[in-house]
C-alpha positions, 0 to 999 in steps of 0.5 A: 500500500505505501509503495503504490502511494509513492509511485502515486505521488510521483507520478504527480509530480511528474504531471506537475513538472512542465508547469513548474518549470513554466513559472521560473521567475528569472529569464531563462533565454536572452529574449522573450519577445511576447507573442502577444496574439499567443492564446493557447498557452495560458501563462503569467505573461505571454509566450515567446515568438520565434526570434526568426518573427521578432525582426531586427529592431525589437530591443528598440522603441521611439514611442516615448519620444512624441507627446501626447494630447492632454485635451483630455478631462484630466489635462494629461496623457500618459503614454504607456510602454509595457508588454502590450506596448513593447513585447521585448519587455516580456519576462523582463520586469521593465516598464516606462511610462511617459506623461504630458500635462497641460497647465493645471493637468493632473494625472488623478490619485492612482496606484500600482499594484505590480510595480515600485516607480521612479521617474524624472521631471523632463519639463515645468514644475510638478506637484508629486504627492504620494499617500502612506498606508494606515500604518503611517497615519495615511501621511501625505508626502509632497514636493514640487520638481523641476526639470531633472529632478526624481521621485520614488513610489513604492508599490502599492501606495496611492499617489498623483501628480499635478502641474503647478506651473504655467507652461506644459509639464512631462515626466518619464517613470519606469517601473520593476514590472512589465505590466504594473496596472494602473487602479484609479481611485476616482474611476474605480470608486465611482465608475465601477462596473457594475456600480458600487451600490449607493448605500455603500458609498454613502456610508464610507463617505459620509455623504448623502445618495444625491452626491454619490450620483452626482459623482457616478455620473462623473465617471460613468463613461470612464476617464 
């Protein structure tokens, strides 16, 4: 009896291998560029094309190099360059993200629940503010940067930013992950799908039904 448990156990670990070799958190080859259409293999990240199908510049990108248009609600753009964006990036825990501001833009209170930030003021003057969890009194953290100076965030805590100055504003960041997500807090709270219920909202806000609508109908076509 125990010898046929053994030989059991075995042969489930057998089974289990390929799967457990699948998910080796280091790179395991030079390049990994995503496959990004690659459905049949259901794996954190995405499988690899063939490097005779990655072409010959795949370790380069200009996409960060244009602007984007920050006639948008908020007064800013971000222009992402992740895996969806950059295959190259697969298995690879990089990503950058490049955002314009128009004067008085803001890229709204967010968080990144994948990835530690760091980024550089390339132009004008932006307000960065980053929020600490419960565990340090929810303690705002802020300064205005100029051109050339740097910020941190580590992952997880809430932060934004917001053009103080009177001309555009840019900044480039990158992050420890090749899909580091994105959870806008404004959107998320009140442009959920499906709805949070009002009762809900009115309760954590303190706030009467009238104003939690007001505020779902804000966001009820995204951002």
């Amino acid at each position: 009896m125990a010898y046929s448990k053994i030989l059991a156990v075995m042969f489930t670990m057998l089974l289990l291998a390929p799967s457990i070799l699948a998910t080796d958190p280091d790179p395991l080859q030079d390049f990994c560029v995503a496959d990004l259409d690659g459905k049949a293999i259901s794996v954190n990240g995405h499988p690899c094309k063939p490097m005779s199908e990655a072409g010959e510049d795949f370790l380069f990108s200009y996409k960060l190099a244009m602007a984007g248009n920050t006639s948008t609600p908020n007064g800013s753009a971000v222009t992402e360059l992740d895996v969806a964006e950059w295959p190259d990036t697969n298995t690879l825990g990089v990503s950058m993200n490049r955002v314009d501001f128009a004067p008085g833009g803001t890229n709204p209170p967010h968080i990144h629940p994948r990835a530690t930030e760091i980024g550089i003021v390339m132009e004008g003057e932006l307000l960065v503010g980053i929020i600490g969890s419960l565990d340090s009194g929810n303690k705002l953290y802020s300064k205005v940067l100029r051109a050339g100076e740097t910020f941190l965030i580590p992952r997880g805590l809430m932060h934004f930013q917001f053009n103080v100055g009177k001309t555009q504003a840019s900044m480039v960041v990158s992050f420890n992950s090749q899909n580091p997500g994105i959870v806008f807090v404004p959107l998320t709270v009140f442009g959920s799908n499906p709805p949070i219920p009002t009762p809900v909202l009115t309760k954590a806000l303190r706030v009467d039904a009238g104003v939690v609508e007001l505020l779902k109908s804000k966001f009820a076509r995204g951002f």
